[in-house]
N, C-alpha and C positions, 0 to 999 in steps of 0.2 A: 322402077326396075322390075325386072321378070322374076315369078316364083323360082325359077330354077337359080337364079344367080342369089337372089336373097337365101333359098336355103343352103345355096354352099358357103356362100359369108355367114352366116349362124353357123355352118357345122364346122368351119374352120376358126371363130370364135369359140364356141363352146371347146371344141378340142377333145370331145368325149365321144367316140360313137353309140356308146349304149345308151346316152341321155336325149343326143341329139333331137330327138323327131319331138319329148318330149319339148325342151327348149322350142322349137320351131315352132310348134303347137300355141305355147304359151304367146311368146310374139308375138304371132301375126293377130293374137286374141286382143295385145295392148293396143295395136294399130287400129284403128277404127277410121277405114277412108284417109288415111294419111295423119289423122290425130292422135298420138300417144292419150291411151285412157289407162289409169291406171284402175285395173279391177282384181278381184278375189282371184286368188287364182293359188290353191293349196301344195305347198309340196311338203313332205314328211321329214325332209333334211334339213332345211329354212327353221322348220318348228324346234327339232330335236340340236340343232346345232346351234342354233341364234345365231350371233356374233360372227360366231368361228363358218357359219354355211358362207358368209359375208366375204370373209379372208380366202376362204378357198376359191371366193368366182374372181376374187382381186376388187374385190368395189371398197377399199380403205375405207374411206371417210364416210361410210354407210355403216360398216362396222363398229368404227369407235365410236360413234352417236348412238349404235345399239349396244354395244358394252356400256357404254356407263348411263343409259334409260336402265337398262336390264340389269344394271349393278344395283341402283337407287328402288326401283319398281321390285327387285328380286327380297328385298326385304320385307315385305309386305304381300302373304302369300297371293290373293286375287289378286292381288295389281301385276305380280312377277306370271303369275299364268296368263293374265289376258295379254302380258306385250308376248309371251310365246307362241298366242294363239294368231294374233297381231303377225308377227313374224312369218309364221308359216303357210301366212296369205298373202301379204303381202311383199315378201324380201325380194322374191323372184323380179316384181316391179325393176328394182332398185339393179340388175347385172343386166336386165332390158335397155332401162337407161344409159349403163355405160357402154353398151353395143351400140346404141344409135349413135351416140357422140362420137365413139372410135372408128365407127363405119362413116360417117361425115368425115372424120379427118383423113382417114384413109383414099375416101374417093377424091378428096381434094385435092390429096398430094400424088394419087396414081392413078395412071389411064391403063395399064392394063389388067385385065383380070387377075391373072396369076397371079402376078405380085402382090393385087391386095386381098386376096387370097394368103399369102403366105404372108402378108401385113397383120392379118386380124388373126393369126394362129400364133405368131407373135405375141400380139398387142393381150390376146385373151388366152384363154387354159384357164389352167386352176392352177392352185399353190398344192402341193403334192405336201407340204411339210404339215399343213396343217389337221391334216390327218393323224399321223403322229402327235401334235401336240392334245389332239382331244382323245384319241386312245390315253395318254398319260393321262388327262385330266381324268378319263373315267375311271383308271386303271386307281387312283390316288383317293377319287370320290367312293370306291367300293373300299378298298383296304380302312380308310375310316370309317364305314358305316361296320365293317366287319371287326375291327378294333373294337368302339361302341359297344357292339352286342357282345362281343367277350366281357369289358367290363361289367355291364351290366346285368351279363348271364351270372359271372361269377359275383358280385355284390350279392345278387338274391339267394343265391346258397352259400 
């Protein structure tokens, strides 16, 4: 297919204008002549969200195999930083992946543009809730490190 139709099936997958070109970018980088490669390829939300960047692009089953590597690895501090580093090179891979698959099913079951167009803006987005649920998780991760230091400010006087 043509660059232009590939980039509006990404940009009606992704579902974000402000990321968009990024995503497109990344893509056509995994593409090599028609070969999905997966390579490094860094983004700063992957790293800082793990799990939850995973939930937000909708790729499940990539998430929960990275919650509980990152549950078991998170216990053991180098092991828990290198699946983060891990992560924020590789996760983007992994919503690459489910584009291609949903964009194969898409054009199998529709011949006209538009509609698979409005197929993969369906099929893709993000989860908007899970925003929300990492704001609480930081919001809950600071009130106890801020608990913490009172305890421990008051103990020493």
């Amino acid at each position: 297919m043509d660059e232009e139709y590939s980039n509006k099936m990404i940009e009606a997958f992704i579902d974000k204008p402000s990321v968009t070109a990024w995503y497109q970018n990344s893509f056509k980088m995994y593409d090599v002549n028609g070969v999905d490669t997966m390579k490094w390829n860094w983004s700063w939300w992957a790293f800082g969200g793990g799990f939850l960047y995973l939930l937000y692009r909708k790729e499940y089953l990539s998430a929960l195999i990275l919650f509980i590597v990152s549950s078991i690895a998170g216990m053991i501090f180098p092991l828990g930083l290198v699946i983060m580093i891990l992560t924020g090179g590789f996760a983007t891979y992994f919503v690459y992946k489910r584009y291609k698959q949903k964009l194969k099913e898409v054009e199998n079951m529709l011949e006209d543009v538009d509609e698979r167009v409005e197929a993969m803006r369906t099929i893709g987005g993000y989860n908007q809730w899970v925003i929300w649920v990492y704001g609480v998780f930081v919001a809950i991760f600071l009130l106890v490190i801020i608990y913490f230091l009172g305890i421990f400010i008051n103990y020493r006087y």
